[in-house]
C-alpha positions in Angstrom: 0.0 0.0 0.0 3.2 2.3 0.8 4.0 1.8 -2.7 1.0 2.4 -4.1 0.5 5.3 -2.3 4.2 6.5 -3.4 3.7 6.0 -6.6 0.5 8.2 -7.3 2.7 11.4 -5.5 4.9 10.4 -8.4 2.2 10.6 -10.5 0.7 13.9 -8.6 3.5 15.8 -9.2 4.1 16.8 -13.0 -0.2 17.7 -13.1 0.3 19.5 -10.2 3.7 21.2 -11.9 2.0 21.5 -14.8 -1.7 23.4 -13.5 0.7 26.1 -11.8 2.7 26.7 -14.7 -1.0 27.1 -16.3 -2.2 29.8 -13.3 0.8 31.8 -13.7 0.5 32.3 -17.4 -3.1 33.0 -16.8 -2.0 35.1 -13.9 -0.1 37.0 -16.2 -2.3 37.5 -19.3 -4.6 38.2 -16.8 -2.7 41.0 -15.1 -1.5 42.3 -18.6 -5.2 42.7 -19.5 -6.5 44.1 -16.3 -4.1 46.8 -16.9 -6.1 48.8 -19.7 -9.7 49.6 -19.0 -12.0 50.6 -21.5 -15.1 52.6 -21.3 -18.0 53.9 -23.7 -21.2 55.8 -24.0 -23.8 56.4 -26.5 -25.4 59.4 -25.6 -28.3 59.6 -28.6 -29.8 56.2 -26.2 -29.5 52.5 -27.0 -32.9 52.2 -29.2 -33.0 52.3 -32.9 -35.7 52.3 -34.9 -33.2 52.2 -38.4 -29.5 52.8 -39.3 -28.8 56.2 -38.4 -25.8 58.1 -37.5 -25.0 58.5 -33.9 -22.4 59.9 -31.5 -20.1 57.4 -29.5 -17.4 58.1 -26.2 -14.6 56.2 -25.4 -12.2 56.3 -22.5 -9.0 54.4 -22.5 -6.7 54.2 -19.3 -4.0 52.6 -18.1 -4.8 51.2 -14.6 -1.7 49.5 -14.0 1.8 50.9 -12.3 4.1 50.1 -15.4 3.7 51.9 -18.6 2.7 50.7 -22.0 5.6 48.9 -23.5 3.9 50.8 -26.9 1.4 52.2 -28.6 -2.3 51.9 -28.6 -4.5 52.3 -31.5 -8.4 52.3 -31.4 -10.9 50.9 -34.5 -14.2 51.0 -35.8 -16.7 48.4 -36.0 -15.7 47.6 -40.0 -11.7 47.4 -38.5 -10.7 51.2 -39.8 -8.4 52.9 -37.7 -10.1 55.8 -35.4 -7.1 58.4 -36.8 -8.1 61.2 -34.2 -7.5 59.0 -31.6 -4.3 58.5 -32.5 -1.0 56.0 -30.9 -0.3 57.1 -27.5 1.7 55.4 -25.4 -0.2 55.6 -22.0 2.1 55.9 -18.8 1.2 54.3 -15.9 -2.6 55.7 -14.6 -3.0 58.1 -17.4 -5.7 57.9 -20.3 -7.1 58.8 -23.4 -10.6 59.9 -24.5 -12.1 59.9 -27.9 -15.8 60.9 -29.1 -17.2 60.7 -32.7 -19.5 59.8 -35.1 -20.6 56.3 -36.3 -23.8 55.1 -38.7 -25.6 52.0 -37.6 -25.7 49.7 -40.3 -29.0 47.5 -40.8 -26.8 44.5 -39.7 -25.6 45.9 -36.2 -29.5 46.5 -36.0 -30.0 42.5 -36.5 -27.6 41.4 -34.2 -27.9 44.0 -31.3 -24.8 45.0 -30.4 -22.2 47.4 -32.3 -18.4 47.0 -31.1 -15.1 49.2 -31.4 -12.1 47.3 -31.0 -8.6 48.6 -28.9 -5.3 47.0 -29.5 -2.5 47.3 -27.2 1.1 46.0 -26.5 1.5 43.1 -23.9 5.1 42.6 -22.8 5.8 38.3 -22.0 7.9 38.1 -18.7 9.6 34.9 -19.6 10.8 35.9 -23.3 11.0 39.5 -22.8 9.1 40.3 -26.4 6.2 42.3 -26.8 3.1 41.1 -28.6 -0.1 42.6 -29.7 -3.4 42.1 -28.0 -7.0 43.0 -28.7 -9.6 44.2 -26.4 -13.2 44.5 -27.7 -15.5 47.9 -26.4 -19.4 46.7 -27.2 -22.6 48.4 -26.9 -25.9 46.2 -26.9 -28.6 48.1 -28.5 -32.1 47.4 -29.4 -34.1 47.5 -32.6 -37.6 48.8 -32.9 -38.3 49.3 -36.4 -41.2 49.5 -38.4 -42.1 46.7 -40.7 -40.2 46.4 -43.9 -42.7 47.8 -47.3 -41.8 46.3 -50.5 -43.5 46.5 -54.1 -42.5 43.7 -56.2 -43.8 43.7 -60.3 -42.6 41.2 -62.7 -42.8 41.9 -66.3 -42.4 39.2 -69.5 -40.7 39.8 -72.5 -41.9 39.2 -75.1 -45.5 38.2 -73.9 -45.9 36.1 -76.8 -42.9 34.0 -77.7 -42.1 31.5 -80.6 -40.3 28.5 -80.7 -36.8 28.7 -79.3 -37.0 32.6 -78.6 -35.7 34.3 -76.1 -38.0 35.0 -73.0 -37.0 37.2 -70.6 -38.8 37.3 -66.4 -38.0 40.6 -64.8 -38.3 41.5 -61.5 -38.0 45.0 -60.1 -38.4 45.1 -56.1 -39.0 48.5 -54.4 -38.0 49.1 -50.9 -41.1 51.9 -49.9 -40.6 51.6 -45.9 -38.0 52.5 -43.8 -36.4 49.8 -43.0 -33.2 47.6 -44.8 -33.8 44.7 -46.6 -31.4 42.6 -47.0 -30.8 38.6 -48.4 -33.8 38.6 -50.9 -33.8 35.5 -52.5 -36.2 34.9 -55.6 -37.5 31.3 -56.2 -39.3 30.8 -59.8 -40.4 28.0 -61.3 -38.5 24.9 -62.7 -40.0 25.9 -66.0 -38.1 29.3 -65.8 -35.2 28.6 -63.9 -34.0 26.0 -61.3 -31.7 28.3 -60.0 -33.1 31.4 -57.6 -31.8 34.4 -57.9 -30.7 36.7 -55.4 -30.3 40.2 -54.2 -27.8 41.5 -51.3 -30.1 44.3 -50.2 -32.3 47.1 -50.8 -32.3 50.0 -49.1 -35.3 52.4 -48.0 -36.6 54.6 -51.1 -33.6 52.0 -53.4 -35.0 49.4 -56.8 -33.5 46.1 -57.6 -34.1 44.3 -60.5 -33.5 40.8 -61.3 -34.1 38.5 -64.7 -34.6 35.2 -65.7 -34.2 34.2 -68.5 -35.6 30.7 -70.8 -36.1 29.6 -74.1 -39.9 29.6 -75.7 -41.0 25.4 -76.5 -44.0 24.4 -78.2 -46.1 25.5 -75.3 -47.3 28.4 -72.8 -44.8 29.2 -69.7 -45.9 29.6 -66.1 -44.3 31.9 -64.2 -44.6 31.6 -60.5 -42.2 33.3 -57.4 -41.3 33.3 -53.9 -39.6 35.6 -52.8 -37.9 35.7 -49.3 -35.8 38.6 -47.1 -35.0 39.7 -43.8 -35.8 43.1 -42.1 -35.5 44.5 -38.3 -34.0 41.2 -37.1 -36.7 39.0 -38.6 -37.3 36.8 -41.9 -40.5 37.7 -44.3 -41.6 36.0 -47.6 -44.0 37.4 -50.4 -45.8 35.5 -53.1 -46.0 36.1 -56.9 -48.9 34.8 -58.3 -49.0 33.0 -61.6 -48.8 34.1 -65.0 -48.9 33.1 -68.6 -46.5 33.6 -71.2 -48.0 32.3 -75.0 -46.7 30.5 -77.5 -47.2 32.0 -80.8 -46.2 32.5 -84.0 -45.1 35.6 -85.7 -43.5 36.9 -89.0 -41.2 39.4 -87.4 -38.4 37.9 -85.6 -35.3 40.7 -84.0 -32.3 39.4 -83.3 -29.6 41.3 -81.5 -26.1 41.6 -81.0 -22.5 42.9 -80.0 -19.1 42.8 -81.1 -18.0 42.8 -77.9 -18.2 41.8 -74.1 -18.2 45.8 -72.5 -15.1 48.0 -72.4 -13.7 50.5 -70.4 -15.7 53.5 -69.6 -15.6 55.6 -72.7 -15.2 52.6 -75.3 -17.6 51.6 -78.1 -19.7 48.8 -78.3 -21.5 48.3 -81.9 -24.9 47.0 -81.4 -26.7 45.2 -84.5 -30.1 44.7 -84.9 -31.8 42.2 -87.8 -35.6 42.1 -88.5 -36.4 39.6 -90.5 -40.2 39.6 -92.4 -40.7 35.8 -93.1 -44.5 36.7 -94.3 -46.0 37.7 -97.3 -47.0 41.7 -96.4 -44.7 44.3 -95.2 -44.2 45.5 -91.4 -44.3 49.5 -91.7 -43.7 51.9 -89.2 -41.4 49.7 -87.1 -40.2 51.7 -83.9 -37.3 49.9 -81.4 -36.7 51.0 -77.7 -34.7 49.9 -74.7 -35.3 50.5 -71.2 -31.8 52.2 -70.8 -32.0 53.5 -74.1 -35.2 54.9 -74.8 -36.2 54.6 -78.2 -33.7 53.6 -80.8 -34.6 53.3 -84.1 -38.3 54.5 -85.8 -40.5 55.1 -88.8 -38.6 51.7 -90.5 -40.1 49.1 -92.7 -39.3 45.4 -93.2 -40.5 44.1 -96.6 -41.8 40.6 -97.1 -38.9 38.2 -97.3 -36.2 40.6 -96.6 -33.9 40.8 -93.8 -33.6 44.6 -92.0 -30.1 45.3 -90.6 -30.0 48.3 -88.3 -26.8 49.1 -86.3 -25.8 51.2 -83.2 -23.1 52.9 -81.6 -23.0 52.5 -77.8 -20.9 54.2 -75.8 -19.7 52.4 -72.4 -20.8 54.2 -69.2 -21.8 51.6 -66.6 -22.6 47.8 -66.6 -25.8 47.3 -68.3 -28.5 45.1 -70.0 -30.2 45.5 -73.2 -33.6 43.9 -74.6 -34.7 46.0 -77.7 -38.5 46.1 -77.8 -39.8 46.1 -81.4 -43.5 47.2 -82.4 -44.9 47.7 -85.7 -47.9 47.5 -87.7 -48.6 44.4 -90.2 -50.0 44.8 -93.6 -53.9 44.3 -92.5 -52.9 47.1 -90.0 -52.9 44.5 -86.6 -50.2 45.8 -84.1 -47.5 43.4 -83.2 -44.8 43.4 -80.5 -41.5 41.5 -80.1 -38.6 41.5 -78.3 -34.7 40.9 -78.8 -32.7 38.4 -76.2 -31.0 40.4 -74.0 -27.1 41.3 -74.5 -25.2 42.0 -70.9 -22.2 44.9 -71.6 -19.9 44.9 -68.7 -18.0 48.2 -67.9 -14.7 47.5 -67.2 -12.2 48.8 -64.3 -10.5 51.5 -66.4 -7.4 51.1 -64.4 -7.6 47.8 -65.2 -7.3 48.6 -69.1 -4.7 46.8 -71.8 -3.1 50.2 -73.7 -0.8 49.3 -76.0 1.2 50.8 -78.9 3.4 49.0 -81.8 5.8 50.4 -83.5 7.5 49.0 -86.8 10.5 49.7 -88.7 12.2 47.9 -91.7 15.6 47.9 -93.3 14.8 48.7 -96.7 11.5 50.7 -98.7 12.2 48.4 -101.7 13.3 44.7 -102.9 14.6 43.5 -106.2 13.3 39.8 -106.3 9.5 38.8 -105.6 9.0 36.5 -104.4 11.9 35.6 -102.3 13.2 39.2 -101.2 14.2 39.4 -97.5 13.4 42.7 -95.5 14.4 42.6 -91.8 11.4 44.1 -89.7 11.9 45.6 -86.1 8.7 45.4 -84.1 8.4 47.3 -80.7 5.6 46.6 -77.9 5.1 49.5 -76.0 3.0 48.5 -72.4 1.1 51.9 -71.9 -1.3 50.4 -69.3 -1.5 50.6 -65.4 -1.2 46.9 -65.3 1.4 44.1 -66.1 0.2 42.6 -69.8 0.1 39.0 -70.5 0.3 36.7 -73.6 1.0 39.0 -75.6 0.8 37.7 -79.5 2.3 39.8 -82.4 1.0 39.1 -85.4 2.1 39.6 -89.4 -1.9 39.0 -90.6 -2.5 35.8 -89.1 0.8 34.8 -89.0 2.0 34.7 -85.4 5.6 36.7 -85.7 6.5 36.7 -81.8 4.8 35.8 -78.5 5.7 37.8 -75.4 5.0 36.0 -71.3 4.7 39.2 -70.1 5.6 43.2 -70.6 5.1 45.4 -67.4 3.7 48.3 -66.8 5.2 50.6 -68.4 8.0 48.5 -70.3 8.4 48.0 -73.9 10.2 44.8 -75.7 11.1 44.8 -79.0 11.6 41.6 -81.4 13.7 41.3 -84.9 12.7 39.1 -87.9 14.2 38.7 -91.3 10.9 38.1 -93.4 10.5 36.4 -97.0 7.9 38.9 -99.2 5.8 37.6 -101.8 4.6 41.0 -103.1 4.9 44.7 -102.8 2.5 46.7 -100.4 2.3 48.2 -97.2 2.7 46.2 -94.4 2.1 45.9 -90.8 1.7 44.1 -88.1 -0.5 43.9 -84.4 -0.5 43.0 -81.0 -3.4 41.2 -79.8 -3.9 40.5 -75.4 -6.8 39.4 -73.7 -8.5 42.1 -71.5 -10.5 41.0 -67.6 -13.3 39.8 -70.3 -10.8 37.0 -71.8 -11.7 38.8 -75.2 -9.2 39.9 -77.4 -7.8 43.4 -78.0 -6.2 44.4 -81.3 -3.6 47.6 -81.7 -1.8 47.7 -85.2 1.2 49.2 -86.0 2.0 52.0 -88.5 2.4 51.1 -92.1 5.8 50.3 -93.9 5.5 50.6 -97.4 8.2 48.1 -99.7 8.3 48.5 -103.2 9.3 46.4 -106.0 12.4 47.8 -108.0 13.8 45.7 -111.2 17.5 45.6 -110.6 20.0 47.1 -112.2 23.3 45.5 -113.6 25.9 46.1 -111.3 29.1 47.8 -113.2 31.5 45.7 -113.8 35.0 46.5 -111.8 38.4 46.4 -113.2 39.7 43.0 -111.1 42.7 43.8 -109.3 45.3 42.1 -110.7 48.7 41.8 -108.5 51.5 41.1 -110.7 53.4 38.7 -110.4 57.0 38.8 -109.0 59.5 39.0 -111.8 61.6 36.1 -112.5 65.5 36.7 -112.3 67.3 34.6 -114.7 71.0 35.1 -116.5 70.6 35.9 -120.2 72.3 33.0 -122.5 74.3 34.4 -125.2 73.7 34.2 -128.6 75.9 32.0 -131.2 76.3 33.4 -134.2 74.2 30.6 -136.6 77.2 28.7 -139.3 77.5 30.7 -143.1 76.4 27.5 -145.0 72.7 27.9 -143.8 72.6 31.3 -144.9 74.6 30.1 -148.3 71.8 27.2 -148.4 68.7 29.7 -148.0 69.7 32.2 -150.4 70.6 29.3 -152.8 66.9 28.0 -152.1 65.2 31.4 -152.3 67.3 31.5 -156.1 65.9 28.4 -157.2 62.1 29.3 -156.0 62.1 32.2 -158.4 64.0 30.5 -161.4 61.5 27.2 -161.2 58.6 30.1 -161.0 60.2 31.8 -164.3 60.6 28.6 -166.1 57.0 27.0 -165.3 55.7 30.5 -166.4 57.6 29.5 -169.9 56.8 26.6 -170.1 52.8 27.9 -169.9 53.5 29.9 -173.0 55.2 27.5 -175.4 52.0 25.0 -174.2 49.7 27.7 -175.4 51.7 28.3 -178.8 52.2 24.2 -179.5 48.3 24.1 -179.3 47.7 27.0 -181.7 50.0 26.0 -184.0 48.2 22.3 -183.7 44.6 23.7 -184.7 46.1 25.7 -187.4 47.4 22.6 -189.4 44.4 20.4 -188.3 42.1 23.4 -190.1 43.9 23.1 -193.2 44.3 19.7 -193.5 40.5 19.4 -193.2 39.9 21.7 -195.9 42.2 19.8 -198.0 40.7 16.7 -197.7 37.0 18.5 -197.9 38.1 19.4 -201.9 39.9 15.8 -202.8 36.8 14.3 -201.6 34.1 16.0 -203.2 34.3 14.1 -206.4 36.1 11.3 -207.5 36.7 12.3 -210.8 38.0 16.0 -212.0 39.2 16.6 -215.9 41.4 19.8 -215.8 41.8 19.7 -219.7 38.5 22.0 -220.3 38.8 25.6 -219.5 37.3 27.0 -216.5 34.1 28.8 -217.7 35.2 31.5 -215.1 32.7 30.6 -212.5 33.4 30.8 -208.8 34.3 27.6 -207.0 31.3 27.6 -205.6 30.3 27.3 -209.3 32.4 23.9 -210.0 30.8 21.0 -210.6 31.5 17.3 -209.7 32.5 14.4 -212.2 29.1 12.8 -211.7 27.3 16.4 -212.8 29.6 16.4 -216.4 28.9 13.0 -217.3 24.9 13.7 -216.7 25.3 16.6 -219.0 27.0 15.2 -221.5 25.5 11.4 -221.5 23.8 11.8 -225.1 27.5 12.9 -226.7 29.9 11.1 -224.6 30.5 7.0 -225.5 31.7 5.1 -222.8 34.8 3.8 -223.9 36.4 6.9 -222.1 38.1 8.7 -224.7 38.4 11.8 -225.7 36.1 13.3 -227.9 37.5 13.3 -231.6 36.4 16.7 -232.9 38.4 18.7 -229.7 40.4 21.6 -230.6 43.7 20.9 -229.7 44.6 24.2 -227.3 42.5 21.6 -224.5 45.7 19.9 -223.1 48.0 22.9 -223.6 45.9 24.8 -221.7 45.2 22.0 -218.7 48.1 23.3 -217.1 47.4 27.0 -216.8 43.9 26.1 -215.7 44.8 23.1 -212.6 47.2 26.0 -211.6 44.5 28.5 -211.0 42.4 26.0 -209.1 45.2 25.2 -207.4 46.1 28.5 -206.3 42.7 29.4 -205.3 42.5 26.6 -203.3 45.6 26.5 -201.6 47.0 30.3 -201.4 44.3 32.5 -200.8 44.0 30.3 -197.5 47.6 30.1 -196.9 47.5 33.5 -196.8 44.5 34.0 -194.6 46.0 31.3 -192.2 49.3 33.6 -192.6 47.9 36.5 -191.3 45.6 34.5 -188.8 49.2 33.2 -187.6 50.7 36.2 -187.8 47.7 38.0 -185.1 47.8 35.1 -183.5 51.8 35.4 -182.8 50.8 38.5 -182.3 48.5 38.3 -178.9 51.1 35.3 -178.1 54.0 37.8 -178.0 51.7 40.3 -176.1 50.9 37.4 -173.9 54.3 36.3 -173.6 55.5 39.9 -173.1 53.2 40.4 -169.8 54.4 37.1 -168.7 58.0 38.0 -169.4 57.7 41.5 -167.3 55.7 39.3 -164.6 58.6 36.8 -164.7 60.9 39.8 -164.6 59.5 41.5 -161.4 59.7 38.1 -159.8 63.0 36.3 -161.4 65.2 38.7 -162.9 68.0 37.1 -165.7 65.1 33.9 -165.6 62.7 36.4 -167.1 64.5 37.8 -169.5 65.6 34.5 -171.1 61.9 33.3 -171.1 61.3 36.3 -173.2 64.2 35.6 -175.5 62.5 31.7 -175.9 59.6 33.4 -176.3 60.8 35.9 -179.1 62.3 33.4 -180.8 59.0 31.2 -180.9 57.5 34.2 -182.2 60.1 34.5 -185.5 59.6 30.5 -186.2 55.9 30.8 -186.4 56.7 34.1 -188.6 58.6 32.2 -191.1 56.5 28.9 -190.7 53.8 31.4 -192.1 55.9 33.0 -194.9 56.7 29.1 -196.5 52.9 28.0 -195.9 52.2 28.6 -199.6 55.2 27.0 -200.6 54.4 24.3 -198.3 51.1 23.7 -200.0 51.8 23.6 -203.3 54.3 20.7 -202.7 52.0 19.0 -200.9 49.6 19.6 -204.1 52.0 18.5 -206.6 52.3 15.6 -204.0 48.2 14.2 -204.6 48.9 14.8 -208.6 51.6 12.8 -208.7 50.2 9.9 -206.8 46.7 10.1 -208.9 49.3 9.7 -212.1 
């Protein structure tokens, strides 16, 4: 039992070490907290019947004997420091007072109680480091308000709807009492929406409006609400009853559109309408409003079949919806209304706003190849925004060139590409972002203009030539050549002109052997022409003086004389006898006539002939001369002496020929 007992005192002791420890940092925090004391008043009362402003004391002291290790700050009930208050650093039993102004907020009237808050140093005694504490100052109050007082209408557009148009619910709740109401929640039906829609708050005399929005089927819509809220503390519902939205159809359909999310305050937003008339009569004296807008667009008309397109300019000023309402009167004069869908435009933070600029610059205004010339482009981002710019893409037309992570505020980068061109033009290029929408924002850069040039032949450049280094070498001397080789080509050169002279001789004497040759052959034809002509001739009867042309043959006599002539060839017996002494005289004539007179014409046809020969012979001779000297001038000797053998040949032709005729006679004897 000792043992037992000893060891729960072993057990006793560390809780018991451990629950002082506990009390004396208790004691501490306790005493470090007892030191500041904080008071407050509201001296307008503790009842409310709404938020209102009000006037609120506070008193902070320092009830300890140390003084604050540092300042001490006081704050309002939404945590913003009280600045008139100030930081003082309270010494031991001195204090601070403060008295302002402060609005009750609808929410302080819920819960009861609005509370300032008063932070302060606290010095650990182990450690020795200070650390921050806060003490909260709260003042319960009560609310007595009057019952919240809303008006709630709810509105359809279009009332009549066709398949797979655009319906829109709207809501607009009015707060008409004097109370806030806050946390109004809408609950419509599962054929509008499954989702409810809510509203923060509304403040006395403040609209809200809220829309749902559905797609037309092939039959009517319900629309039915609850709608729920708190005021003064307390939780109130209202009911919307139910309504009917039609089905329908209709001829005149509007469709309407942006071209972009919203913008910046200030920016542009194009709105386009389209009324199309699918019916056979046209829509006249179509008007278009908007509930921001007010009336857009009147006095139009759609035609039957066509298609209207109507556009708008909006400039951004705040967030905003748009539903164009379209009425206009058919062609039997019925009124009909319609509506567009409805297009949300956001207005941006404008210090959230992408502003950039691009700059481009090329290397050259003109290339002389397309396709295929290469122009170096220099592309600068400039980051003119408040913000840091992401994902920044720079384009050549849809060709991405470069794609900056990120330029900051401020910054520019700049990017360098040597591009192929296909063409000539003026080119450029943009910078496209995404803006707090996610939709893209375009800036372009100025436009470089490259033309097309044809080039030009390049002039062509005297190479430069670096001549080469001379060569050194020692001269041989010339020997003198050996006097038989000169002897041998003079020799050689002597005999080229003499062969020359004596061929050119040689030429002439040809040219004299063959007229010479034709001369003879000519005579000796005629010659033989006569002796053959008859084959009989009596030269003992006188020539009756007729020409030789006159003659006649053997064969002619005896056909004359055929009655008086026998045929035992004798001679007739009665002749006179002067017939054979006169034969002679009379064959002698014939004889000359036939042989002479030619011999003499051929004479002086030789004799011409030797003539031009010896002319010929005497140009060849001064030719041979010029080119042969002493050769020349024997082959004229040769040739002179040629000339005075054909001379005397001529001068003993007749002489020739009468041998030759006394020749014949003797051999026909």
């Amino acid at each position: 039992m000792g043992s037992a007992t000893r060891m729960n005192k072993r057990r006793f002791l560390p809780v018991l070490a451990l629950g002082v420890l506990l009390a004396l940092l208790f004691a501490v925090s306790a005493s470090a907290g007892s030191l500041l004391e904080c008071k407050g008043e509201l001296p307008g009362g503790y009842t409310f019947t709404g938020p209102e402003e009000i006037t609120v004391t506070i008193d902070v002291r320092n009830a300890g004997d140390e003084d604050f290790p540092g300042p001490i700050e006081l704050y309002y009930p939404d945590l913003t420091q009280v600045e008139e208050f100030g930081s003082p650093t309270l010494a031991a039993g001195s204090s601070r007072n403060w008295e302002g102004k402060w609005t009750v907020t609808q929410k302080e009237l819920e819960e009861g109680v609005i509370a300032f808050y008063v932070r302060y140093p606290v010095k650990d005694e182990t450690t020795g480091e200070l650390a921050t504490k806060a003490k909260k100052l709260s003042f319960k109050i009560s609310y007595s308000g009057a019952e919240p007082e809303l008006d709630i209408k709810r509105s359809f557009l279009p009332a009549i709807a066709q398949k797979n148009q655009e319906v829109s619910v709207i809501y607009e709740i009015a707060n008409t009492g004097a109370a806030e109401v806050s946390n109004v929640t809408i609950k419509e039906n599962e054929g509008i929406s499954t989702t409810a829609g809510a509203i923060k708050s509304i403040a006395p005399g403040e609209t809200k409006k809220f829309v749902f929005t559905t797609k037309m089927g092939t039959k009517d819509l319900t629309s039915e609400a609850t709608i729920t809220y708190k005021a003064g503390g307390k939780n109130y519902s209202s009911k919307v009853e139910a309504a009917t939205i039609k089905y329908g159809t209709m001829d005149l359909s509007a469709t309407l559109t942006a071209d972009k999310k919203g913008g910046a305050p200030g920016d542009t937003v194009k709105l386009t309408l389209k009324l199309k008339n699918s019916g056979k009569g046209d829509f006249t004296n179509v008007t278009v409003t908007d509930e921001n807008l007010g009336e857009v667009f009147s006095g139009e008309t759609v035609k039957a079949g066509e298609t209207l397109t109507l556009e708008k300019d909006l400039t951004v000023t705040e967030t905003t919806d748009l539903q164009f309402v379209v009425k206009a009167d058919g062609a039997d004069g019925t009124a009909i209304e319609t509506a567009t869908g409805r297009v949300h435009i956001v207005a941006t933070d404008p210090t959230k706003q992408i502003v950039l600029s691009i700059e481009a610059e090329a290397d050259r205004s003109e290339v002389y190849k397309i396709p295929g010339g290469v122009v170096r482009f220099k592309i600068t981002v400039h980051n003119e925004s408040a913000v840091d710019v992401k994902n920044i893409s720079v384009k050549a037309v849809d060709k991405e060139v470069y794609y900056f992570d990120s330029i900051p505020s401020g910054a520019s980068r700049t990017v360098t590409r040597d591009m192929e061109i296909s063409m000539a033009g003026n080119f450029q290029f943009t910078a496209n972002a995404r803006d707090e929408l996610g939709q893209v924002v375009t800036f372009t850069s100025n436009a470089i203009p490259i033309a097309y040039a044809p080039p030009t032949a390049v002039p062509t450049e005297a190479p430069l030539v670096t001549p080469p280094a001379p060569n050194t070498y020692t001269p041989v001397p010339e020997t003198a050549a050996p006097q038989w080789i000169k002897q041998a080509e003079t020799a050689a050169d002597t005999a080229k002109w003499i062969f020359a002279g004596i061929a050119g001789v040689l030429c002439v004497l040809l040219l004299i052997g063959a007229v010479r040759r034709g001369h003879r052959k000519s005579q000796s034809n005629k010659a033989m022409d006569h002796l053959e002509g008859a084959t009989y001739r009596d030269y003992s009867i006188a020539p009756k003086g007729r020409k030789r042309s006159e003659i006649v043959s053997g064969e002619e006599e005896r056909s004359a004389n055929a009655a008086g002539t026998t045929e035992t060839g004798e001679l007739p017996q009665g002749a006179p006898e002067t017939a054979e002494a006169g034969s002679g005289a009379l064959m002698a004539e014939t004889l000359n006539r036939l042989y002479n007179e030619p011999a003499k014409n051929a004479a002086a046809t030789a004799a011409e002939t030797v003539e031009e020969t010896a002319g010929t012979a005497a140009e060849a001779a001064g030719a041979a001369e010029k080119a042969a000297g002493e050769t020349a001038q024997e082959a004229v000797q040769e040739a002179a002496a040629a000339t005075e053998a054909a001379a005397t040949e001529a001068e003993t032709a007749p002489q020739t020929a009468q041998e030759a005729t006394r020749r014949r006679r003797g051999a026909r004897k």
